[in-house]
C-alpha positions as CSV (number, residue, x, y, z in Angstrom):
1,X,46.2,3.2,-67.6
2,X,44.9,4.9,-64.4
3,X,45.1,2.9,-60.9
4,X,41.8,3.2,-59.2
5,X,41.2,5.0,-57.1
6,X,41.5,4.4,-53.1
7,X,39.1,5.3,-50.3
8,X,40.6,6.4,-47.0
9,X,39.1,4.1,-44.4
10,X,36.8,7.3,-42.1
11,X,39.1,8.9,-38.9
12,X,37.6,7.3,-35.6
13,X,35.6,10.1,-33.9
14,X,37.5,10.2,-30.1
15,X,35.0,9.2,-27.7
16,X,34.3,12.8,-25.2
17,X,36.2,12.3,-21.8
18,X,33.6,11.6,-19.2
19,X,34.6,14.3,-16.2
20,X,34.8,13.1,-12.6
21,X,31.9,14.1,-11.3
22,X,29.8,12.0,-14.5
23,X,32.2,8.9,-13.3
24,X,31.4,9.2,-9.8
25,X,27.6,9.8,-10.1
26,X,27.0,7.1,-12.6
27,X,29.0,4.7,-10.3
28,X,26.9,6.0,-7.4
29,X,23.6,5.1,-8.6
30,X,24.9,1.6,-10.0
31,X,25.8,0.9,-6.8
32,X,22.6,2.2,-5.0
33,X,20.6,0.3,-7.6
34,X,22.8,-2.7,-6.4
35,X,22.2,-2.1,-2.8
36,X,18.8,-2.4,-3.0
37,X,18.4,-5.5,-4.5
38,X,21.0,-7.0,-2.1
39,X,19.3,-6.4,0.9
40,X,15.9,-7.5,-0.7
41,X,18.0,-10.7,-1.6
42,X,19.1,-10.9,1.4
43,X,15.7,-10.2,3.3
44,X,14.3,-13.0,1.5
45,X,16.9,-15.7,2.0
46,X,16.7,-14.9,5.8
47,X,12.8,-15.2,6.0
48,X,13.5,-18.2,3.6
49,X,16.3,-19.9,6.1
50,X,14.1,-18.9,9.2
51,X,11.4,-20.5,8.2
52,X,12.3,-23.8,7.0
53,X,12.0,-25.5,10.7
54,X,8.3,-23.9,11.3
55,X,7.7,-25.1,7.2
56,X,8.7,-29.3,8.4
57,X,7.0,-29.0,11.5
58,X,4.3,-31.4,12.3
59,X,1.0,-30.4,13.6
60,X,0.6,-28.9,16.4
61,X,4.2,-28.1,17.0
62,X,3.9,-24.1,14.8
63,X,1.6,-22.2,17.3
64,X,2.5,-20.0,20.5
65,X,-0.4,-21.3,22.6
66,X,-0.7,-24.8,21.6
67,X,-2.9,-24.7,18.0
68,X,-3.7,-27.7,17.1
69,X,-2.9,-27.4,12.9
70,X,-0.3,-27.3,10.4
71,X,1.3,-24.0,9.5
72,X,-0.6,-23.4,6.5
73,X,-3.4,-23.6,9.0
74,X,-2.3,-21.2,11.4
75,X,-1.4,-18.9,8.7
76,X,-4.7,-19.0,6.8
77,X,-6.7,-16.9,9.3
78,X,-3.9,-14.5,9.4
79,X,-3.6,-13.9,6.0
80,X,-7.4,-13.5,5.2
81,X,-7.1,-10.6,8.0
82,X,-4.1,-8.9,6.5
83,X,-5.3,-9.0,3.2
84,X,-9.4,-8.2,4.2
85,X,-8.3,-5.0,6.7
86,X,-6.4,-3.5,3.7
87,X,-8.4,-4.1,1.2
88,X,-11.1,-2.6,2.9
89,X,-9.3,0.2,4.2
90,X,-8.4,0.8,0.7
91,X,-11.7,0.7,-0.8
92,X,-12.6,3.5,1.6
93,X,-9.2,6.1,1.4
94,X,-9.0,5.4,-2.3
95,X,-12.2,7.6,-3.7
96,X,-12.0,10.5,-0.5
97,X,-7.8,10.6,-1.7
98,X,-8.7,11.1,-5.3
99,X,-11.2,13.7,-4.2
100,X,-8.9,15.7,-2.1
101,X,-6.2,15.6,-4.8
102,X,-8.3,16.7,-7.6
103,X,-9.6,19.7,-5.2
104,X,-6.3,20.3,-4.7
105,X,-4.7,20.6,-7.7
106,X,-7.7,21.6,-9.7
107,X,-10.5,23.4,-7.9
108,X,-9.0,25.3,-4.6
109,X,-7.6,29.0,-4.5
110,X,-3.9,28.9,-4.7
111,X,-3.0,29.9,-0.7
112,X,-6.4,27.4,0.4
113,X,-4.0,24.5,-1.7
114,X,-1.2,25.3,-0.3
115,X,-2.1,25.2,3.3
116,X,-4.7,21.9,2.6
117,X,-1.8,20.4,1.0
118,X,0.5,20.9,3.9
119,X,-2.1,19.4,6.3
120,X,-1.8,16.5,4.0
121,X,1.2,15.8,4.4
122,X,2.0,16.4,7.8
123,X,-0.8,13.6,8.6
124,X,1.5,11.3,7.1
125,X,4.0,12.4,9.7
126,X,1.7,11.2,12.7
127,X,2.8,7.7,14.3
128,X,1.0,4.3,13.4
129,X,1.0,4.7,17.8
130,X,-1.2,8.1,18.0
131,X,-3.8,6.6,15.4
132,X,-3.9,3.1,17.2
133,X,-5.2,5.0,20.4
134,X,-7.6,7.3,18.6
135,X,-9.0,4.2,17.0
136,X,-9.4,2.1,20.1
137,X,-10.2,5.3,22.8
138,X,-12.3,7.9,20.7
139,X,-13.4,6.5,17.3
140,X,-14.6,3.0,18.4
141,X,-16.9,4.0,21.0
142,X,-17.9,7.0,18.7
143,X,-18.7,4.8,16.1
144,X,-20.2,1.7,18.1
145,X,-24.2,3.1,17.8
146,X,-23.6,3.6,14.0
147,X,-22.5,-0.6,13.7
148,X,-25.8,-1.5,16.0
149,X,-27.8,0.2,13.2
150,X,-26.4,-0.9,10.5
151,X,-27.0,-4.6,12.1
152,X,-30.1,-4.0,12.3
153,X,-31.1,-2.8,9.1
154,X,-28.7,-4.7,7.3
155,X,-28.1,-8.0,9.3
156,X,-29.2,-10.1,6.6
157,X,-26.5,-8.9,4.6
158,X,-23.1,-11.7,5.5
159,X,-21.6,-8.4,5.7
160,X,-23.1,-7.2,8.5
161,X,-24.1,-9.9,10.4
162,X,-24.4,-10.0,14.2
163,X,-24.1,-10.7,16.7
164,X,-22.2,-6.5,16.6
165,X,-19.5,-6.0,19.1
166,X,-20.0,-3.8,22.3
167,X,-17.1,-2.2,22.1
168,X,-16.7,-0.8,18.9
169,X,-13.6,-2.3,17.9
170,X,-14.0,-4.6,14.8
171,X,-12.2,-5.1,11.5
172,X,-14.5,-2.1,10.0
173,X,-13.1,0.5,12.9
174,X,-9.4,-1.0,12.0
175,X,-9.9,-0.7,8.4
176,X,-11.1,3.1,9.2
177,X,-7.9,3.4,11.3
178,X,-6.1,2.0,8.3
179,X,-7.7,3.9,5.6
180,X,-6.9,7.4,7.3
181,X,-3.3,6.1,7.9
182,X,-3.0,6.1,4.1
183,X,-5.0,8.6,2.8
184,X,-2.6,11.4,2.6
185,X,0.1,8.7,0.5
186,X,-2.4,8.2,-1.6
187,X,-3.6,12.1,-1.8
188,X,0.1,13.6,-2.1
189,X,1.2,11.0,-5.3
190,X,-2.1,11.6,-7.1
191,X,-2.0,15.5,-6.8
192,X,1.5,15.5,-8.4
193,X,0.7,13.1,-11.1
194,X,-2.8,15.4,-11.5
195,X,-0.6,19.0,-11.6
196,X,1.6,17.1,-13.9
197,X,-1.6,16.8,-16.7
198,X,0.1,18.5,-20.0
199,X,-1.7,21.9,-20.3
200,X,-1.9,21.7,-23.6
201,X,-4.8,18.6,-22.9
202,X,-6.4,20.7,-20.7
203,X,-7.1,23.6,-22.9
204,X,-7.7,21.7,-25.4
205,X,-10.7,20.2,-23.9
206,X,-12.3,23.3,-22.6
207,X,-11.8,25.4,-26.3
208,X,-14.2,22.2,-27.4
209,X,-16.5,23.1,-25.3
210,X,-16.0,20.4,-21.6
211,X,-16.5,22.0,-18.4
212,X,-14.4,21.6,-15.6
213,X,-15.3,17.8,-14.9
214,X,-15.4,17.1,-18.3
215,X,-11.9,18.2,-18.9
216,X,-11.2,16.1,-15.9
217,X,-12.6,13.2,-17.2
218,X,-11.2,12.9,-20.7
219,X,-7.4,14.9,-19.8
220,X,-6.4,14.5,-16.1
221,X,-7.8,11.1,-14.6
222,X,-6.3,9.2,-17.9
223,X,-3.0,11.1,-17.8
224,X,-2.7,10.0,-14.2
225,X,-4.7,6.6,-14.2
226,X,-0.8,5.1,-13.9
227,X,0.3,7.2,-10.8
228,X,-3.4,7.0,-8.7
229,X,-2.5,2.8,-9.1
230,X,1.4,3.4,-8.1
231,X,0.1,5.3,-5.3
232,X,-3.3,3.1,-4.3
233,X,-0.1,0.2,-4.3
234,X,1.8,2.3,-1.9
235,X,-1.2,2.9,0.3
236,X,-2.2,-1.1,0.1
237,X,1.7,-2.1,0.7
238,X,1.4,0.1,4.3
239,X,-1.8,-1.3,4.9
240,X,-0.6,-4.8,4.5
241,X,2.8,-4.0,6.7
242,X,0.6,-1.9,10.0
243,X,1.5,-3.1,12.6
244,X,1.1,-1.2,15.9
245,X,-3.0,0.7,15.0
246,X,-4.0,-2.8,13.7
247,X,-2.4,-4.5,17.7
248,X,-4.3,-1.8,19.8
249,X,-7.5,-1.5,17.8
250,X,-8.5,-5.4,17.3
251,X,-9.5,-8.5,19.4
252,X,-8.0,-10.6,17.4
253,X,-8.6,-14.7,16.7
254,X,-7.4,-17.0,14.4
255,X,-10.6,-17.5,12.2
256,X,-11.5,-16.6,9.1
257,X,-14.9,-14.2,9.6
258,X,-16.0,-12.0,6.5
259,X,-18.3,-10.1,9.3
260,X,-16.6,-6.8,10.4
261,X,-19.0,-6.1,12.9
262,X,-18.5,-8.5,15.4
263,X,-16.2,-8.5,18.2
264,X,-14.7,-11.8,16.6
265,X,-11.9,-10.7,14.3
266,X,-9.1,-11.8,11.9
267,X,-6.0,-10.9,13.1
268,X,-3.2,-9.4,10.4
269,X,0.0,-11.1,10.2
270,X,2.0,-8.0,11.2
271,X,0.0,-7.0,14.1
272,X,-0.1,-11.5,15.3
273,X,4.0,-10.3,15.2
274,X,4.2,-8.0,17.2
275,X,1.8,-9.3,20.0
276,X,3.3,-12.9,20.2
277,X,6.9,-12.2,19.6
278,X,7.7,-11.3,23.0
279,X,6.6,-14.2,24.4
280,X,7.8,-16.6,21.6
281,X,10.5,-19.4,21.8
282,X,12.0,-22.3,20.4
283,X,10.1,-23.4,16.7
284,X,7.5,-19.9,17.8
285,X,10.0,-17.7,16.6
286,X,10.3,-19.9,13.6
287,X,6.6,-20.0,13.2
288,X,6.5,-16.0,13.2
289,X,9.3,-15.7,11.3
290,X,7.4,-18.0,8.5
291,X,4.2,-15.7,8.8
292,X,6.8,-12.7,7.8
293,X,7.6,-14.7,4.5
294,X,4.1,-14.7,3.7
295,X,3.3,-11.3,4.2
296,X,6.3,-11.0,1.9
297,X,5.5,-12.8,-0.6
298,X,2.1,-11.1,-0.8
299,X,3.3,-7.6,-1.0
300,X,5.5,-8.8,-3.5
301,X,2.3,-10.3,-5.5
302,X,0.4,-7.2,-4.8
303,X,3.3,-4.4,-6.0
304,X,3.8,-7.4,-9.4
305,X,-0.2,-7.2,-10.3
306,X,0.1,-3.2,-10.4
307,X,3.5,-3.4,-12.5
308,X,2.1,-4.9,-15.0
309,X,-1.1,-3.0,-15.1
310,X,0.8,0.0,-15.3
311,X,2.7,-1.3,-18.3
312,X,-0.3,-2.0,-19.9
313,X,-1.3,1.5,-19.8
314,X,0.5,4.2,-21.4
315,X,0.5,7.9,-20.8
316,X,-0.3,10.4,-23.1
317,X,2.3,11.8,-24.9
318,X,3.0,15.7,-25.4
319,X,4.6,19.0,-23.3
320,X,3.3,21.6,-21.0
């Protein structure tokens, strides 16, 4: 009688030495990835901490110059501003940005690209400071006709209601201010995501027959529908933060006007900083402080929202 037979349990396969150089990049990024979330956690508990006494205070106690309301109150107004001056400036860089990429990447002569997409990006190198002052000294007194005739002819419109400032500077002239500031953000992402389009997709759609703008249409805008939103949320998260263009541009006041033709304005949270901090004290600083954490909180809304539409949305698949 035979014994059975017996099966050798298999030899463990050694795991492959990791060299030093794999060690101490993988660590490197772990720790960078780390970092990052530190200081945000960090940033938050300070704004949090900060603005605790400005968050208890009773009315009347939260303004620099005396305002009669709670917090949430004083913070209203500000928020409306900061949220209105973006979104409008948005609205406006958003189409011209996609234009200008597009051209870019698909319509200009290779040395015209190049040089127009240098341009580009050395506007983004320009201080918040420079366009601030071409806002307030050259565009708003440029522009200041144009507003009378649009209240005019459309002054029935809540929109456009009167009475129109004399001087040009409104919430439209900051959102202008804003939307150039962001434009070439929003033009440099989108023409990489656009130059990124597989080829493949593109010839495919003009050996069925698409012109040009057809092939756009159906291969590059959906291939990069998720980078023009990463980089519309990158544009709308400087918006939010401008500080210095938004100070020297506005009058501002702590209402809440949808009119941007009037020389009564919201103010934006970051630019209400910067002009009251210097003369703040006491529960003020608080009260700024606490305006901070709200303008944090809604960035942090705004970048969410666009997270999840871009996970909702998947890029085509495929190789150049």
């Amino acid at each position: 009688m035979t014994a059975p037979a017996t099966t050798s349990a298999p030899a463990a396969v050694p795991k492959p030495k990791r060299r030093p150089a794999d060690r101490i990049f993988s660590g490197s990024t772990v720790v960078a990835g780390g970092l990052i979330l530190a200081i945000l956690a960090a940033v938050a508990l300070f704004l949090v901490v900060q603005s605790i006494p400005a968050l208890t205070a009773a009315p009347g106690d939260v303004s620099l110059s005396g305002y009669p309301g709670s917090f949430w109150q004083y913070v209203g107004p500000l928020a409306f501003g900061t949220v209105y001056a973006a979104a409008l400036a948005l609205l406006m860089a958003l189409p011209v940005a996609i234009g200008i990429a597009l051209f870019i990447s698909h319509y200009a002569p290779r040395k015209l690209a190049q040089g127009l997409g240098y341009v580009i990006d050395l506007l983004a190198a320009v201080p918040s400071v420079v366009f601030g002052l071409w806002g307030s000294i050259v565009l708003a007194p440029a522009i200041q006709p144009f507003y009378d005739w649009l209240v005019n002819t459309f002054g029935w419109f809540p929109l456009f209601a009167g009475p129109v400032s004399g001087t040009g500077r409104t919430l439209l002239t900051a959102s202008i201010v804003l939307a150039v500031m962001i434009l070439p953000i929003i033009t440099a992402l989108s023409r990489e995501v656009f130059l990124q389009t597989p080829v493949l997709h593109e010839e495919a759609a003009l050996a069925l027959g698409a012109t040009r703008w057809e092939m756009i249409q159906i291969a590059v805008l959906p291939f990069g529908r998720p980078g023009i939103i990463s980089s519309a949320m990158l544009g709308l998260g400087r918006a939010l933060g401008e500080t210095m263009a938004v100070a020297l541009v506005l009058s501002p006041a702590l209402v809440i006007n949808p009119a941007i033709l009037t020389s009564t304005n919201s103010s934006t949270i970051a630019a209400n900083i910067a002009l009251r901090f210097p003369e703040a004290h006491d529960i003020g600083i608080n009260t700024l402080i606490a305006t901070g954490l709200v303008l944090f909180v809604i960035t942090l809304i705004v970048n969410s929202i666009a997270r999840y539409v871009i996970n909702r949305r998947k890029a085509f698949s495929g190789a150049n």
